[in-house]
C-alpha positions as CSV (number, residue, x, y, z in Angstrom):
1,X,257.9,-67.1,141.2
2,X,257.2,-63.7,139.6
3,X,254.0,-63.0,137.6
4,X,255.8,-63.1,134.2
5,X,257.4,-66.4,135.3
6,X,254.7,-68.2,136.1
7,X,252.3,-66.8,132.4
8,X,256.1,-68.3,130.6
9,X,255.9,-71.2,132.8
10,X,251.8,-71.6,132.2
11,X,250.7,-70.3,129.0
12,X,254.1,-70.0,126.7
13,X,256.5,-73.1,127.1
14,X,253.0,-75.3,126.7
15,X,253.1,-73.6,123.1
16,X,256.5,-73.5,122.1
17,X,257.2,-77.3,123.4
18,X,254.7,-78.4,121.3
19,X,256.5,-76.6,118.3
20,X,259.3,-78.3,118.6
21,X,260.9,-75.0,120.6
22,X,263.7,-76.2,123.4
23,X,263.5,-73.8,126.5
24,X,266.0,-72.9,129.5
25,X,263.9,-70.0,131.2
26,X,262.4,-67.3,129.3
27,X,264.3,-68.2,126.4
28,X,263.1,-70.3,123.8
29,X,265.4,-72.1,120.8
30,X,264.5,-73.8,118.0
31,X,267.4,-75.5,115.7
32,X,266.6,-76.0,111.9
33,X,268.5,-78.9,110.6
34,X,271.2,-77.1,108.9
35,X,272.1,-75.5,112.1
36,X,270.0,-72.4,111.1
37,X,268.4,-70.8,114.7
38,X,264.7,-68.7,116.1
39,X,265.6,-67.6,119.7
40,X,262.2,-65.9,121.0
41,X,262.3,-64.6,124.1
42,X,261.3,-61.8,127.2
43,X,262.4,-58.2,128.0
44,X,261.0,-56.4,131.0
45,X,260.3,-52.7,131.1
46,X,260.4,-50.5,134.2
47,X,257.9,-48.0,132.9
48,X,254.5,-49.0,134.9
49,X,254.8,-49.3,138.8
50,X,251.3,-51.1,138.4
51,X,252.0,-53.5,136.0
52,X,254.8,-56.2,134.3
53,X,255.9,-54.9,131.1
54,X,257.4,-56.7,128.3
55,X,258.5,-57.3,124.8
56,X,258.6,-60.7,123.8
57,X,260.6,-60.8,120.8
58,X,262.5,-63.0,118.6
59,X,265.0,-63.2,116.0
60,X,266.7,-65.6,112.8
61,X,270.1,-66.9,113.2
62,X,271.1,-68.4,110.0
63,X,274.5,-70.5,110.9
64,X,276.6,-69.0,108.2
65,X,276.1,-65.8,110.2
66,X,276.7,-66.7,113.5
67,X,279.8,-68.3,112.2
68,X,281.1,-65.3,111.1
69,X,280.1,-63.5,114.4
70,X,282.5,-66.2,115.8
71,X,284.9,-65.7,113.6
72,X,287.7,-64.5,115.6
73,X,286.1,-66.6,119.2
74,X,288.6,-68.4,121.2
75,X,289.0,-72.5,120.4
76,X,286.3,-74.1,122.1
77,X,283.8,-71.1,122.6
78,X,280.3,-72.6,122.5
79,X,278.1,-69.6,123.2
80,X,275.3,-70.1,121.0
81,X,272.6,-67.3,120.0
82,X,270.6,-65.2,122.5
83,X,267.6,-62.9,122.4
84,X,268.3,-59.1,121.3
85,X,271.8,-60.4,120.5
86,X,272.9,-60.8,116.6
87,X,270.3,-62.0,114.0
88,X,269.5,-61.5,110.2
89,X,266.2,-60.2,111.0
90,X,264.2,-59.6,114.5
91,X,260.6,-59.8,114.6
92,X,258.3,-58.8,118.0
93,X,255.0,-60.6,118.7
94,X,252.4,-57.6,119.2
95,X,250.0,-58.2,121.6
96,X,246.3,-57.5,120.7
97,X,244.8,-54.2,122.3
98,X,243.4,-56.1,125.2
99,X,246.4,-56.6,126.5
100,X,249.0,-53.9,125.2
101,X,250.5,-51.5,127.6
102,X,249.7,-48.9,125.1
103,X,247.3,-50.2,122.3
104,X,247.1,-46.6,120.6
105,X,250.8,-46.0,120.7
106,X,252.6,-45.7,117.6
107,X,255.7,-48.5,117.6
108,X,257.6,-50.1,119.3
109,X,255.4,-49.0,122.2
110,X,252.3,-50.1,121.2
111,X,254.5,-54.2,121.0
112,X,254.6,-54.0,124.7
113,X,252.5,-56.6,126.8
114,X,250.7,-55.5,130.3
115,X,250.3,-58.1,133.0
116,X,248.5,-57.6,136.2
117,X,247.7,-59.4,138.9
118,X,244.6,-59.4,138.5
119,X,244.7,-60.3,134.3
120,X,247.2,-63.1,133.8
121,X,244.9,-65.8,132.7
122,X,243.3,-63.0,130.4
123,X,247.5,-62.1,129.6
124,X,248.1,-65.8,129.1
125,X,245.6,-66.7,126.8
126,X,246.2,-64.0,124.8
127,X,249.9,-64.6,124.3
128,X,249.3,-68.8,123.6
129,X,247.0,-67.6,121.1
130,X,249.2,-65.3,119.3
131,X,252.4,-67.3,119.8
132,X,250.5,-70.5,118.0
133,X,248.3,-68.8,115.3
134,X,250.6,-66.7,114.2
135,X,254.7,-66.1,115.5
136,X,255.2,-70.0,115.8
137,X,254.3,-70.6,112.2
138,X,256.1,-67.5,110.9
139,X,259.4,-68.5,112.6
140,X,258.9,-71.7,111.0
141,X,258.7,-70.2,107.7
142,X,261.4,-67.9,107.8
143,X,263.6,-70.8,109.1
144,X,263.4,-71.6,105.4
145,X,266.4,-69.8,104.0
146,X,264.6,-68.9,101.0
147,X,261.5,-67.4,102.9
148,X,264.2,-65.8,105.4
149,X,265.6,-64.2,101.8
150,X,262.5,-62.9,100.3
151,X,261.0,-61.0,104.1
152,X,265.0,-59.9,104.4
153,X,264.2,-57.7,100.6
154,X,260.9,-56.9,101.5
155,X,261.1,-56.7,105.4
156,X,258.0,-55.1,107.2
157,X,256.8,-54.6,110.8
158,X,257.2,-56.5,112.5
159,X,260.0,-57.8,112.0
160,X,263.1,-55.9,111.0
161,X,266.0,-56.8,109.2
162,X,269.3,-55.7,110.9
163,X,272.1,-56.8,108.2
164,X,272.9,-55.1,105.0
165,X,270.7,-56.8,102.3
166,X,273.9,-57.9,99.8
167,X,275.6,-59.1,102.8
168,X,272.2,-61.3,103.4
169,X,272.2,-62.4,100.2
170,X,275.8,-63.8,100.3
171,X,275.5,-65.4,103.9
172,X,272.4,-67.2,103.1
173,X,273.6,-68.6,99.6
174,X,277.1,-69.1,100.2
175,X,277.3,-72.6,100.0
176,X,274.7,-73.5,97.6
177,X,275.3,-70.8,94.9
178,X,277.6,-70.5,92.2
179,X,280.8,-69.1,92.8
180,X,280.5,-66.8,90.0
181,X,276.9,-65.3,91.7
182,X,278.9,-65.0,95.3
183,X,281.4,-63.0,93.4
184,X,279.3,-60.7,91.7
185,X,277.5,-60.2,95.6
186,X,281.1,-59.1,96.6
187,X,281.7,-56.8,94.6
188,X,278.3,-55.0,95.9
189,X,279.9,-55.0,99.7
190,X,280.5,-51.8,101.9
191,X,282.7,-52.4,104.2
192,X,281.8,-50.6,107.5
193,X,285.8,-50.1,108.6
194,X,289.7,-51.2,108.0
195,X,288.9,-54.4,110.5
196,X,286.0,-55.7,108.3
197,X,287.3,-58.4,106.7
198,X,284.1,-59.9,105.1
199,X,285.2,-60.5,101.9
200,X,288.2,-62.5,102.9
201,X,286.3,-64.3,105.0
202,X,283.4,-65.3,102.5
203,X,286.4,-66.2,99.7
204,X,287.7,-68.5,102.1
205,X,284.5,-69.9,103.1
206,X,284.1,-70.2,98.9
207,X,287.8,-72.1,98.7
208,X,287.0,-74.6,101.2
209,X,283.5,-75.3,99.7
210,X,285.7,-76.2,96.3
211,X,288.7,-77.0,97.2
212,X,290.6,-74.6,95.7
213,X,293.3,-71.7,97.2
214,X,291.5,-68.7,98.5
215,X,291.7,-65.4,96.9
216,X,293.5,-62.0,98.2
């Protein structure tokens, strides 16, 4: 088992079981009850010959926007969400100078974790301490969609959002909010090319919500 295996396997499943966080290697899910997802997670960096380097990122699915990522998937696609794929916002866990690669480095450099062979426990600790003081009870938060909407119009590092704020503001209210509001959102929508078909597909989500024809 590699280094960075065994500090997930040691220091960072521990935490995120314990949150409620489901893992299948060094991926780590957890499912709000309205289908809402956080999918944290590990990217290596060839950079150091002396050293495993790594992000260790994470980012918020709300389930209105991964349905219309799926939009057009084939019946019975079940790919779910996965690190540095889609998301509403991405946020990195930054590692304390002790154990950055490079803790005077502007960002995203200075994110980057360092393990050794000779500093895991020291890696370890440092990352169970960070995950459960301070990236667990964030993720949690933001898994709130009204928390997720108020970092999403005032994001800052570090997390990021990565979806056009009116576009956010639709996805995450789109079945709660008044018809009238969603409209008045649309209106407000650039659409990036000929294929975008957003509006359609958020009048149609809006028809089936109250049962009425959808709109051209």
């Amino acid at each position: 088992m590699t280094p960075l295996n065994l500090l997930v396997r040691d220091y960072v499943a521990p935490v995120m079981k314990a949150a409620g966080f489901k893992r299948s290697g060094r991926t780590f899910r957890l499912i709000a009850g309205n289908g809402d997802q956080a999918v944290l997670g590990f990217a290596r960096h060839a950079v150091d010959p002396h050293a495993a380097v790594f992000d260790v990122s994470y980012g918020i699915v709300p389930a209105p926007y991964w349905q219309w990522i799926k939009r057009h998937s084939a019946d019975g696609d079940t790919r779910v969400p996965i690190v540095f794929g889609p998301a509403v916002l991405s946020g990195r866990v930054i590692p304390p100078p002790r154990a950055a690669h490079a803790p005077d480095a502007e960002m995203p450099f200075r994110a980057r974790w360092a393990l050794r062979g000779d500093n895991g426990t020291v890696r370890g600790e440092a990352l169970a301490t960070v995950l459960h003081d301070e990236t667990v009870p964030e993720i949690v938060h933001l898994l709130d969609r009204s928390n997720l909407l108020q970092e999403c119009r005032h994001p800052a590092l570090p997390v990021v959002r990565l979806v056009p704020l009116t576009r956010v503001e639709i996805l995450l209210r789109v079945d709660e909010a008044p018809v009238e509001e969603i409209e008045s959102l649309l209106g407000d929508v650039q659409l990036v090319s000929r294929g975008d078909d957003f509006i359609t597909w958020t009048r149609r989500r809006l028809s089936t919500r109250n049962g009425s024809a959808p709109e051209a």
